[in-house]
C-alpha positions as CSV (number, residue, x, y, z in Angstrom):
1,X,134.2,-37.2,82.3
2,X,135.6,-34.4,84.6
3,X,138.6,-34.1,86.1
4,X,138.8,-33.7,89.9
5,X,140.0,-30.6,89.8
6,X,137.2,-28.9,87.4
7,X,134.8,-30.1,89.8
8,X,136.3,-28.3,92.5
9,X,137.0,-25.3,90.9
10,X,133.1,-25.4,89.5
11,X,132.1,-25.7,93.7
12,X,134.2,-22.5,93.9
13,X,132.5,-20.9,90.7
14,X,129.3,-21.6,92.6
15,X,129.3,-21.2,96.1
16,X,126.1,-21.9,97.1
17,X,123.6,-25.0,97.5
18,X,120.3,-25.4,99.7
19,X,122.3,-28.8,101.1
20,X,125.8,-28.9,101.8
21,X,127.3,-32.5,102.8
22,X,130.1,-33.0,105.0
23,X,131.6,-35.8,104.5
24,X,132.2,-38.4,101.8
25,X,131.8,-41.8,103.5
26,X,129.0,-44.3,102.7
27,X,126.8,-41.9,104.8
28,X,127.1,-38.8,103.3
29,X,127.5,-40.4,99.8
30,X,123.7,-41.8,100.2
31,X,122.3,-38.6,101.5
32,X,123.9,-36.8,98.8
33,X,122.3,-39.5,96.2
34,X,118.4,-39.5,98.1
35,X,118.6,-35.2,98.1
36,X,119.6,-35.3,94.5
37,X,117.0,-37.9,93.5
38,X,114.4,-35.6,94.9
39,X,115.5,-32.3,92.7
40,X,117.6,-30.9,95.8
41,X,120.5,-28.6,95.0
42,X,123.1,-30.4,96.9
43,X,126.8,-30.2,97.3
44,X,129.0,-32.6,99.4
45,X,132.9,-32.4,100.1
46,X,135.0,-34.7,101.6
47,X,138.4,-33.8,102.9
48,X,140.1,-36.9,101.9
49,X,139.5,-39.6,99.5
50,X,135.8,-41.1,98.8
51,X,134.9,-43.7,101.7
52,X,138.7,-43.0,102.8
53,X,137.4,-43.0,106.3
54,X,135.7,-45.1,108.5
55,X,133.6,-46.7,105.6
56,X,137.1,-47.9,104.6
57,X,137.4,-50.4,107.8
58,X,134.7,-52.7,107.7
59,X,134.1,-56.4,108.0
60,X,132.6,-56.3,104.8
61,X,129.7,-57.6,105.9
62,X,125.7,-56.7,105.5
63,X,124.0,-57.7,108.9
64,X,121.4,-57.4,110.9
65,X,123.3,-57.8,113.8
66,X,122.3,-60.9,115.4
67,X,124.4,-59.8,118.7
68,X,122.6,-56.6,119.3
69,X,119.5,-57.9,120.2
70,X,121.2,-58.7,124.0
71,X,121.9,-55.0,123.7
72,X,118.0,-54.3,123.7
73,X,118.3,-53.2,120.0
74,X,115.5,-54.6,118.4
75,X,114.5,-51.7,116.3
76,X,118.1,-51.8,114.7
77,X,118.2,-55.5,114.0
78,X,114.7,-55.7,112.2
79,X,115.7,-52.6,109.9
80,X,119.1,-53.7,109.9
81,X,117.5,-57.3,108.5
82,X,115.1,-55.4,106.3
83,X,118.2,-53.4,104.6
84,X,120.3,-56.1,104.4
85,X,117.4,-58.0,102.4
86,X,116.8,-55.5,100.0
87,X,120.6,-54.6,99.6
88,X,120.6,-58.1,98.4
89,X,118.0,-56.7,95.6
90,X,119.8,-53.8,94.6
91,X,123.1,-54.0,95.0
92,X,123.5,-57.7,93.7
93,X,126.9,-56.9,92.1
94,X,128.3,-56.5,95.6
95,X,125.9,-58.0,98.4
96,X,125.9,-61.6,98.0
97,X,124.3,-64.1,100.6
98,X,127.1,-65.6,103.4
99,X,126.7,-68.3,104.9
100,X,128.1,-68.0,108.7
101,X,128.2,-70.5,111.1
102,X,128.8,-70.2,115.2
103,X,131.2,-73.2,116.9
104,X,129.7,-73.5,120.0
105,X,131.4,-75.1,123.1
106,X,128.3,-75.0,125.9
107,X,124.8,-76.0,126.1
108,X,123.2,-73.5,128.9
109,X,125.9,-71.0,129.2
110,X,124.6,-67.3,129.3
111,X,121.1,-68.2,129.8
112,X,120.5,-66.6,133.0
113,X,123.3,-63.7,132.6
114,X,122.0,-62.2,129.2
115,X,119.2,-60.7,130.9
116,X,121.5,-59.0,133.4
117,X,123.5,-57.4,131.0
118,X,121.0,-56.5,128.6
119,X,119.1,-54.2,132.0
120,X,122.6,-53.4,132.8
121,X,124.0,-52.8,129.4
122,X,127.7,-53.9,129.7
123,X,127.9,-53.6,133.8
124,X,127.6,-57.0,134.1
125,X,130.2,-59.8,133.9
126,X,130.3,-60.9,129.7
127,X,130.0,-64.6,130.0
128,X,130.2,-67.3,127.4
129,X,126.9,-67.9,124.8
130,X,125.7,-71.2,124.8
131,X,123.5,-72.9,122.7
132,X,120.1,-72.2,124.5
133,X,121.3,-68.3,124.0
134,X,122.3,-68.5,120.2
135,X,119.3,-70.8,119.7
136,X,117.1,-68.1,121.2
137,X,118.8,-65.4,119.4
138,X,118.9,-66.8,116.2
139,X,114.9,-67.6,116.4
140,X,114.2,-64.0,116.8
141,X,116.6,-62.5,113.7
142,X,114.8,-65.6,111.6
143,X,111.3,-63.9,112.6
144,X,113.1,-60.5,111.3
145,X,113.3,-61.9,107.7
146,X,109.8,-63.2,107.7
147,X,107.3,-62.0,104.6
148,X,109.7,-61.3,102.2
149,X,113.1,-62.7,103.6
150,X,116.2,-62.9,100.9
151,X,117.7,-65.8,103.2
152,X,117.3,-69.5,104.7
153,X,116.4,-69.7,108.1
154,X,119.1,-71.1,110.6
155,X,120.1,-75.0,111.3
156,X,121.9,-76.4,114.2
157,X,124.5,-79.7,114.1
158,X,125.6,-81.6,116.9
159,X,129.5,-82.4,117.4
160,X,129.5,-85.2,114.9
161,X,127.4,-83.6,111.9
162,X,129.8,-80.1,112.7
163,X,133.1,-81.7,112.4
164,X,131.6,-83.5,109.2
165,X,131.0,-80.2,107.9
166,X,134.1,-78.3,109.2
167,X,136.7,-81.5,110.0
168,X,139.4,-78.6,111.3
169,X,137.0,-77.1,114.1
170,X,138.3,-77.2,117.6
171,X,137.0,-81.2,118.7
172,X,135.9,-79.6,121.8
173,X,133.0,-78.1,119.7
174,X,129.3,-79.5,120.9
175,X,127.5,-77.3,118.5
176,X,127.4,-75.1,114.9
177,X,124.5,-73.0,114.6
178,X,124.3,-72.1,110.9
179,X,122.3,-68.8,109.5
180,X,122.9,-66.2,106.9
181,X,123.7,-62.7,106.2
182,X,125.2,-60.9,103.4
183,X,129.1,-60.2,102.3
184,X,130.0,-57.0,101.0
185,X,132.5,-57.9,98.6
186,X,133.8,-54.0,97.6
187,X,132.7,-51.9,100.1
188,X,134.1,-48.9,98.5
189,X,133.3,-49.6,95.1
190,X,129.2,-49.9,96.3
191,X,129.9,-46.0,97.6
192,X,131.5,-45.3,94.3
193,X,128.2,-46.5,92.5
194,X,126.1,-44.9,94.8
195,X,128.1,-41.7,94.3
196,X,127.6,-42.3,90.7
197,X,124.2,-42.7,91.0
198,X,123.6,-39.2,92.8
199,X,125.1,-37.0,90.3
200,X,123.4,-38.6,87.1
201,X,120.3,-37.7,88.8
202,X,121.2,-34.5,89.9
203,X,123.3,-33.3,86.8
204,X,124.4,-30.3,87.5
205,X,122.8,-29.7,90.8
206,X,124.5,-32.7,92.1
207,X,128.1,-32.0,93.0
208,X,130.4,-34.0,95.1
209,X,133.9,-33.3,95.2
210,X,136.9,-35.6,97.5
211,X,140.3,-33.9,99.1
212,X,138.1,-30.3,99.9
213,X,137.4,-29.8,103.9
214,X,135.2,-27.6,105.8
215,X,138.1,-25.5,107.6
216,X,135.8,-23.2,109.4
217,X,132.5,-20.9,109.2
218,X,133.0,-16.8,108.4
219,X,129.2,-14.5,108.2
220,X,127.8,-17.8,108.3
221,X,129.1,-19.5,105.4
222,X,131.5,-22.0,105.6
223,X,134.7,-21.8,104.6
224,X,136.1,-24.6,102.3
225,X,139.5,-25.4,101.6
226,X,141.1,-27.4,98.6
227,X,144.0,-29.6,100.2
228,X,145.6,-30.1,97.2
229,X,145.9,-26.4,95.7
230,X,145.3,-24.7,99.7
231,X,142.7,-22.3,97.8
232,X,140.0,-21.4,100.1
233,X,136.0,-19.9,99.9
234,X,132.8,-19.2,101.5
235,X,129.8,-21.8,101.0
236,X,126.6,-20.8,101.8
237,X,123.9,-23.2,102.2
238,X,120.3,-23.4,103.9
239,X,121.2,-26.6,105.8
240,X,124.5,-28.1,106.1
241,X,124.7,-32.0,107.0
242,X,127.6,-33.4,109.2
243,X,128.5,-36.7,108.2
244,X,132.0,-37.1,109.1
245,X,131.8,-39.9,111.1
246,X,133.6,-40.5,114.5
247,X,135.0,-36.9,113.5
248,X,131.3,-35.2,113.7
249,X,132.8,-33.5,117.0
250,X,135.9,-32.0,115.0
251,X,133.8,-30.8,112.3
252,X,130.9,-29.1,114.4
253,X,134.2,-27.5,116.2
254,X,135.4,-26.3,112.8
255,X,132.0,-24.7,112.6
256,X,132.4,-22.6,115.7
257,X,129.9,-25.3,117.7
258,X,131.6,-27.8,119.9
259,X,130.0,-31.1,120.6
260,X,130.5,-33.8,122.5
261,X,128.9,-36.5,120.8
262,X,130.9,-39.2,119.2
263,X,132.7,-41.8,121.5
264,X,134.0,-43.9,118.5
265,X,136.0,-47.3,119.6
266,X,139.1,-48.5,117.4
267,X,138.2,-51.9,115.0
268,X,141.4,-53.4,113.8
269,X,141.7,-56.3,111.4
270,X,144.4,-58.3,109.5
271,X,143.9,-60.3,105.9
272,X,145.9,-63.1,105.8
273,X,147.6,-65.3,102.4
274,X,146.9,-68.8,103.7
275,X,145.4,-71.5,101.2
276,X,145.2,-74.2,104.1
277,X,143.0,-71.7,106.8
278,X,141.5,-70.7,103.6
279,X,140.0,-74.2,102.8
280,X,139.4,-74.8,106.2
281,X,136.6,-72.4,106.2
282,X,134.7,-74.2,103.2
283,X,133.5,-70.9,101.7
284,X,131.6,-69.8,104.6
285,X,132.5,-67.4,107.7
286,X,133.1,-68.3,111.2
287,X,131.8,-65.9,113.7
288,X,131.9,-66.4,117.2
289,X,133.1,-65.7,120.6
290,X,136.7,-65.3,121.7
291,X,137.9,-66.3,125.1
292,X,137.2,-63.0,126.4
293,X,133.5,-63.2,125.6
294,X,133.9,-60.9,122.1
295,X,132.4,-61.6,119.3
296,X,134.9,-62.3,116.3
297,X,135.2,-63.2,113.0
298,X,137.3,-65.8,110.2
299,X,136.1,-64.7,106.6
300,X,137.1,-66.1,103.4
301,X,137.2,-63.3,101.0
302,X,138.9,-62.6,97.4
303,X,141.2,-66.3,97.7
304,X,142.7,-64.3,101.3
305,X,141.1,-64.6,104.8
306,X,140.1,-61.3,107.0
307,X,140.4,-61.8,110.3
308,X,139.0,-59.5,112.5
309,X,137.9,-57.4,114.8
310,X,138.5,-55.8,118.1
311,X,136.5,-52.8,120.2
312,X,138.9,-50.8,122.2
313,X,138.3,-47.2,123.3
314,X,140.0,-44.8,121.0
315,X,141.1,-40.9,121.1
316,X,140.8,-39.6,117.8
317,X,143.7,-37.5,118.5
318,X,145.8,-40.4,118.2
319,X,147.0,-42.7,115.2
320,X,144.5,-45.3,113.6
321,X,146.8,-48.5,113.5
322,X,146.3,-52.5,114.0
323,X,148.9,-52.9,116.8
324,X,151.5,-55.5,117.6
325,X,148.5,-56.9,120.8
326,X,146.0,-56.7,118.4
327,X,147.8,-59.0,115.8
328,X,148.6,-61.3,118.4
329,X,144.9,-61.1,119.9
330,X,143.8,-62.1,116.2
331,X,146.5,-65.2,116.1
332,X,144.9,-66.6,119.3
333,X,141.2,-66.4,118.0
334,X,142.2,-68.6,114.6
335,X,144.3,-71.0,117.5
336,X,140.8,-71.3,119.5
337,X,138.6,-72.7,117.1
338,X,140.9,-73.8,114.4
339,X,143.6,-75.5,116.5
340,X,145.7,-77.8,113.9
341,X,146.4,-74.8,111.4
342,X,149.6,-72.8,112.2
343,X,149.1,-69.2,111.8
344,X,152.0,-66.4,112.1
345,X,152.9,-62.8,111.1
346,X,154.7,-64.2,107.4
347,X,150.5,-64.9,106.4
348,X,150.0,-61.1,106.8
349,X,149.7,-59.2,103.5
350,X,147.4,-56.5,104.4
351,X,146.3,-54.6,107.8
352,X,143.5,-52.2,108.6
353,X,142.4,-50.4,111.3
354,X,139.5,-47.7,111.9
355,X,136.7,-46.1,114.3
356,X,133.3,-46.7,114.1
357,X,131.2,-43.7,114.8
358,X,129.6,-44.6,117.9
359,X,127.9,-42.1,120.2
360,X,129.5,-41.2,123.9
361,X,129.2,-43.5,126.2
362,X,130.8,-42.8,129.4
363,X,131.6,-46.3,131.4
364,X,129.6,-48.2,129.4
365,X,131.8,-51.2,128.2
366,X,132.3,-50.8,124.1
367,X,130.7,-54.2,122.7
368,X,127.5,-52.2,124.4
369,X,127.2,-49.4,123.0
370,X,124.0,-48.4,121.0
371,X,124.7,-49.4,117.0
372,X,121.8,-47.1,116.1
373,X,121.9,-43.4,114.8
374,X,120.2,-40.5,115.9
375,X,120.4,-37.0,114.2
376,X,121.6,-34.1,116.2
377,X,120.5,-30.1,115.1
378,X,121.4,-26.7,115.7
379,X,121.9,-23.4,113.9
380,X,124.7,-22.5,112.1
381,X,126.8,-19.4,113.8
382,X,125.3,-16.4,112.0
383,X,123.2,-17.7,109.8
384,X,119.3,-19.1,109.5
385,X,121.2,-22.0,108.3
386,X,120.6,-25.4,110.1
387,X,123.1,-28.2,110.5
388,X,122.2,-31.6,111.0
389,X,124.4,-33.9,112.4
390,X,124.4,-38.0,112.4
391,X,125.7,-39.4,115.0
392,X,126.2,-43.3,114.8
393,X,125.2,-45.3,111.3
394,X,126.5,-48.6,109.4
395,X,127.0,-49.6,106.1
396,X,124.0,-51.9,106.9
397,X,121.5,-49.3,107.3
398,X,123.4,-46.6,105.2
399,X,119.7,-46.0,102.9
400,X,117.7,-46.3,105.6
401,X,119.7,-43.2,107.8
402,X,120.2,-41.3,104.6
403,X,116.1,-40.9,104.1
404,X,115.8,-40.2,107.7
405,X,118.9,-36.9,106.9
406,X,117.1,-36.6,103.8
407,X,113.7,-36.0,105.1
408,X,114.3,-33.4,107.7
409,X,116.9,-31.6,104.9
410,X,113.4,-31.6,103.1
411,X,111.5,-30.1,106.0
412,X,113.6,-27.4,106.6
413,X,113.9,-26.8,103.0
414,X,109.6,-27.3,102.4
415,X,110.6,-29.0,99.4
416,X,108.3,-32.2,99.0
417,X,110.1,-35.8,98.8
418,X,109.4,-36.4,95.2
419,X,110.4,-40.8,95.7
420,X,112.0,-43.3,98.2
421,X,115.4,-44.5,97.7
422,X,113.9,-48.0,98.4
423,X,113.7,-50.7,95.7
424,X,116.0,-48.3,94.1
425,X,118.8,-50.2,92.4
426,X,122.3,-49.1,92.6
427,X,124.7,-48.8,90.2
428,X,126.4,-51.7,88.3
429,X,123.6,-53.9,89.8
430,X,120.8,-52.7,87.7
431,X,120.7,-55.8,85.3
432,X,123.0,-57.3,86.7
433,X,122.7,-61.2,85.8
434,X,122.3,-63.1,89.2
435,X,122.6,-66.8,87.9
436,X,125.9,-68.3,87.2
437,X,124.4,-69.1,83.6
438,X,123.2,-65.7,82.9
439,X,126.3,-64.2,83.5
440,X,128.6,-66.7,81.5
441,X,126.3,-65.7,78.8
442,X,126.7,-61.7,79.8
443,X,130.7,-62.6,79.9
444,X,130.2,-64.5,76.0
445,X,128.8,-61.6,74.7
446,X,131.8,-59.7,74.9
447,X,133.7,-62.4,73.7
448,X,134.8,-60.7,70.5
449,X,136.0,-57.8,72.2
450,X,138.1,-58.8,75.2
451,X,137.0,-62.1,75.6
452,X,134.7,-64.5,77.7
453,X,137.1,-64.8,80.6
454,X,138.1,-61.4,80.7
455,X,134.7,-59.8,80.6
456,X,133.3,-62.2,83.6
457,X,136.5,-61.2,85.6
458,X,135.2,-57.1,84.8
459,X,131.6,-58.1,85.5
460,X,132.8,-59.3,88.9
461,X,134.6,-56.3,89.4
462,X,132.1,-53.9,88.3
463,X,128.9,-55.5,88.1
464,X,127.2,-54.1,84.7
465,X,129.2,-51.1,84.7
466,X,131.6,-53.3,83.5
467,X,130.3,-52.5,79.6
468,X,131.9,-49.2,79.7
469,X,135.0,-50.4,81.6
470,X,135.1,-52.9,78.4
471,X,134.1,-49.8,76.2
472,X,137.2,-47.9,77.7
473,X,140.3,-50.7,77.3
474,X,138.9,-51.8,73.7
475,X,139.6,-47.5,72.7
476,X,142.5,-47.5,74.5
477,X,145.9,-47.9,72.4
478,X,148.4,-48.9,74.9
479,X,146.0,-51.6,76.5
480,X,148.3,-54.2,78.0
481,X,148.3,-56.6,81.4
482,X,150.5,-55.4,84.2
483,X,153.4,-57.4,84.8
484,X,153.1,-57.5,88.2
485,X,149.6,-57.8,88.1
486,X,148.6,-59.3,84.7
487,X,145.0,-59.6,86.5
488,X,144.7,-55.6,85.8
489,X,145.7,-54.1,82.0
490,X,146.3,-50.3,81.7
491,X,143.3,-49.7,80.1
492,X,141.5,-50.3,83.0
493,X,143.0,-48.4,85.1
494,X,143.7,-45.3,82.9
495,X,139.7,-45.5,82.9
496,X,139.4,-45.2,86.4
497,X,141.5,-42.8,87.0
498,X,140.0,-40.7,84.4
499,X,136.4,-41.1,85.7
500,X,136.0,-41.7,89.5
501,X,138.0,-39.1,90.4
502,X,141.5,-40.3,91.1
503,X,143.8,-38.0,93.1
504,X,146.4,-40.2,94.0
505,X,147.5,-43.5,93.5
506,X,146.4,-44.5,96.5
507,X,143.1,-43.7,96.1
508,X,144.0,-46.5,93.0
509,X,145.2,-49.4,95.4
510,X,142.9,-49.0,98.2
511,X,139.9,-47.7,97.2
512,X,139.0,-48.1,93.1
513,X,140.4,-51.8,93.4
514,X,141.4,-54.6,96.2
515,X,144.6,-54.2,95.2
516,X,145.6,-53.6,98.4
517,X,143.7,-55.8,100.2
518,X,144.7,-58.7,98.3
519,X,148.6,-57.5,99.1
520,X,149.0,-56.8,95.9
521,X,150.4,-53.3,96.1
522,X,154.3,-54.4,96.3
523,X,156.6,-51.3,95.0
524,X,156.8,-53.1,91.7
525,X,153.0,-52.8,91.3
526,X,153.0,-49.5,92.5
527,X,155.4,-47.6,90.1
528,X,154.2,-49.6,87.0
529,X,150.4,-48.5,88.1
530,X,151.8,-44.9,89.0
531,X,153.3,-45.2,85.0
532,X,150.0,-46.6,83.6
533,X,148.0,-43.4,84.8
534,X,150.2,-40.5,84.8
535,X,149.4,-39.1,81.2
536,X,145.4,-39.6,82.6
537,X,146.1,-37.6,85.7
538,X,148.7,-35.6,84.4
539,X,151.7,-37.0,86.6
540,X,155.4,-36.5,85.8
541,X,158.0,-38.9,86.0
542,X,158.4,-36.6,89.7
543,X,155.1,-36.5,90.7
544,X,155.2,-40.7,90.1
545,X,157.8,-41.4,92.5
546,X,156.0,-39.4,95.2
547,X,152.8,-40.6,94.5
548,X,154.7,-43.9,94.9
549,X,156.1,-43.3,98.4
550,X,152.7,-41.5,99.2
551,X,150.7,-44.8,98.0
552,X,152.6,-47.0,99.7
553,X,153.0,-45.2,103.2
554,X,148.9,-45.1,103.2
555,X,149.2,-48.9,102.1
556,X,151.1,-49.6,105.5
557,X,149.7,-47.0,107.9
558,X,148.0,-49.1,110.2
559,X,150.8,-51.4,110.7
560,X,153.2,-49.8,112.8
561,X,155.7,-52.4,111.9
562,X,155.9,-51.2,108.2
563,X,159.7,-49.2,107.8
564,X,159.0,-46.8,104.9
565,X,162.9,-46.9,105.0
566,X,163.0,-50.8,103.7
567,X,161.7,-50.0,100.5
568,X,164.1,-47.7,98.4
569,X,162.4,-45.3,96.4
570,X,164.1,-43.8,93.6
């Protein structure tokens, strides 16, 4: 497999493409994928890490977005139901049904107000969602699924039957209303596939390469800078794609073409070590509204619970961090519907924070502004070339946006679309056994090799891709659980840092794994993962402790309570 650094130096070797990509989140990633499917020459650099970005800070959830329909978003919520159904198909390895349920506290509430901020989008007073509301809403997203739908419909339960169900809920609760979605267990391990998947199509037409930005545009060719070696070149390409997110603006500004069209708003959320909230949930999520009339979430996930999020306007200019308010605003939430669990700062083991790439949107109040993409185009300065930017998109509807990039990169480029993305499986979920007896027997089969228990743990991990992962720590030598994390062997990580093309170790922790997010990246794990990969990677004992410090700054950096000066580094 190549290294990270051939890969750039072969974009350099080759500076050209008919389809440059900018930007490596889940976005870009599945535009690069559909153009390569079709025979496209395409190219995509991200100036970070893969899905280092925005697509890092999700509520791991795949939704049709049951509270954009009092937006007026109708279009959105049946394609976002329609992709969350197939995702379910495709991606089974990752996307697994949720079950969620709403605590409601009033019958009638909202009835006659939704209306008025629906004409008024966000002008009018947020009040509270009653049952007659949610019952409406949840009606319509039911009729979404309809002919094809991967989910059960939604149930309601009175007071008695709810606190039956969930004993811990707030007894002030009249109602649950019950439906389902889809969690999305490793967000950035789904990009990874789909990354994968691109440039086995593509072969050598196909490249994607992380920590290389677009720094500018010179004769009409952009100018590309590696941010690990500072070597610069030209690019040329017949259409150039922006997908950098809520940073679409400082791209196109790079490019000598300043926009105003992003208006991203800050999402912060904690995950928390608590067995007794944990088993208060009873495996399912509770979403509902806060005090303040926004819509929240409590989500068992990986034996933690993520607690999230908030919608507060954000200047990009500024940090990215889950503040002190924030922590205290998610506190309160767990207090209002779970009352009888006691929740505090010492359940904290991970915290993330990031901007959604929402469109500009002047006065309008955040929770109501459009969740939908459109796709923005002008020439690029002096050249034919045409760049296409997307402004807006979710991980929800990340295929569906793609084709739409795709197709007009196809137009512009007359090259026919040779197949559709959809039905297409991805990755590790091609075969992947979706019965809890097929996979036992998937896990037996490599029980000579690294053993029943170990294999269904990979499988998890890696959905079928998990054969070569076995492939890899049966070859390697050294093979050996980590002490501090004996759920992880060297093996398995020398692998990954020798194929999905591993930087720095904290592209390790926060991305390739949930190390992180499970708060398992202590110093401990950190230098004895930093020592597991060097020889793969080509680290010095020198280069390990500063990958060390590096990792665990990027660890901490949306919690602005983290000292980098309490751990001691030597």
């Amino acid at each position: 497999m190549e290294h990270p650094a051939s890969r750039r130096e072969e974009l350099a070797e080759r500076p050209y493409a008919d389809v440059l990509v900018i930007g490596g989140g889940i976005n870009g990633i599945a535009v690069f994928r559909d153009l390569a499917l079709q025979g496209v020459d395409v190219a995509l650099v991200e100036r970070g890490d893969f899905v280092g970005g925005a697509s890092a800070a999700s509520s791991h959830m795949i939704h049709g977005g049951i509270r954009y329909l009092e937006n007026g978003e109708f279009r959105l919520v049946h394609e976002a139901v329609t992709e969350r159904n197939a995702l379910l198909r495709i991606a089974p390895h990752y996307v697994r049904p949720l079950q969620t349920t709403i605590p409601i506290f009033t019958t009638f509430a909202g009835v006659l107000t939704a209306p008025l901020r629906f004409l008024r989008h966000g002008g009018a007073r947020r009040g509270a969602r009653g049952a007659a509301l949610i019952k409406i809403g949840l009606t319509i997203y039911d009729s979404f699924s309809s002919g094809g739908g991967r989910v059960p419909r939604h149930s309601f339960h009175g007071r008695r039957a709810s606190l039956r169900i969930l004993p811990r809920l707030n007894p002030d609760v009249k109602y649950t209303a019950t439906y389902w979605d889809a969690s999305l267990h490793d967000p950035e391990r789904l990009a990874l596939d789909v990354l994968r998947d691109g440039r086995e199509a593509g072969g050598h037409r196909a490249r994607a390469v992380n920590y290389v930005r677009a720094a500018g545009v010179e004769a009409g060719r952009i100018v590309l800078e590696d941010a690990v070696t500072g070597v610069r070149w030209a690019f040329a390409a017949s259409v150039v794609i922006n997908a950098s997110g809520p940073w679409v603006d400082v791209t196109n500004a790079a490019l000598d073409d300043p926009t105003r069209f992003m208006g991203g708003t800050k999402g912060s959320h904690i995950v928390l070590d608590h067995p007794e909230l944990l088993a208060a949930t009873a495996g399912r999520e509770l979403f509902f509204e806060h005090k303040d009339g926004r819509i929240v979430l409590i989500y068992p996930l990986k034996g933690r619970v993520l607690v999230g999020t908030t919608d507060l306007e954000h200047d990009m200019a500024d940090p990215v961090v889950c503040t002190e308010d924030e922590v205290d605003y998610f506190i309160d939430l767990i207090g209002h519907v779970l009352p009888g669990i006691r929740v505090d700062r010492s359940h904290i083991v991970h915290r993330f924070s990031g901007v959604r790439p929402l469109p500009g949107h002047g006065d309008v109040a955040p929770g109501f502004v459009s969740r939908d993409y459109r796709i923005e185009e002008a020439p690029l300065t002096g050249a034919d070339s045409r760049v296409l930017s997307l402004v807006g998109g979710k991980w929800t509807t990340f295929r569906a946006s793609a084709e739409s990039l795709a197709d007009r990169a196809l137009e512009i480029l007359a090259h026919p679309r040779r197949s559709s993305t959809r039905g297409v499986p991805i990755g590790g979920g091609r075969g992947f056994p979706t019965t809890e007896r097929r996979r036992r027997q998937w896990a037996m089969g490599h029980d000579d090799t690294v053993g029943a228990d170990r294999a269904a743990v990979l499988l998890d991990r890696y959905g079928t891709h998990a054969a070569a992962v076995i492939d890899a720590i049966v070859a390697d030598p050294d093979d050996a659980p980590l002490r501090s994390l004996p759920d992880y062997s060297t093996g398995e990580l020398r692998h990954l840092a020798r194929t999905e093309d591993v930087v720095h170790l904290d592209d390790v922790l926060l991305r390739r794994t949930s190390i992180a997010f499970t708060g398992g990246a202590t110093l401990e794990a950190a230098r004895e993962i930093a020592e597991a990969i060097g020889t793969a990677v080509g680290w010095d004992a020198a280069a390990q402790a500063a990958e060390v410090a590096r990792a665990l700054a990027s660890v901490h950096a949306a919690d602005p309570t983290w000292d980098p000066a309490s751990v001691a580094i030597a």
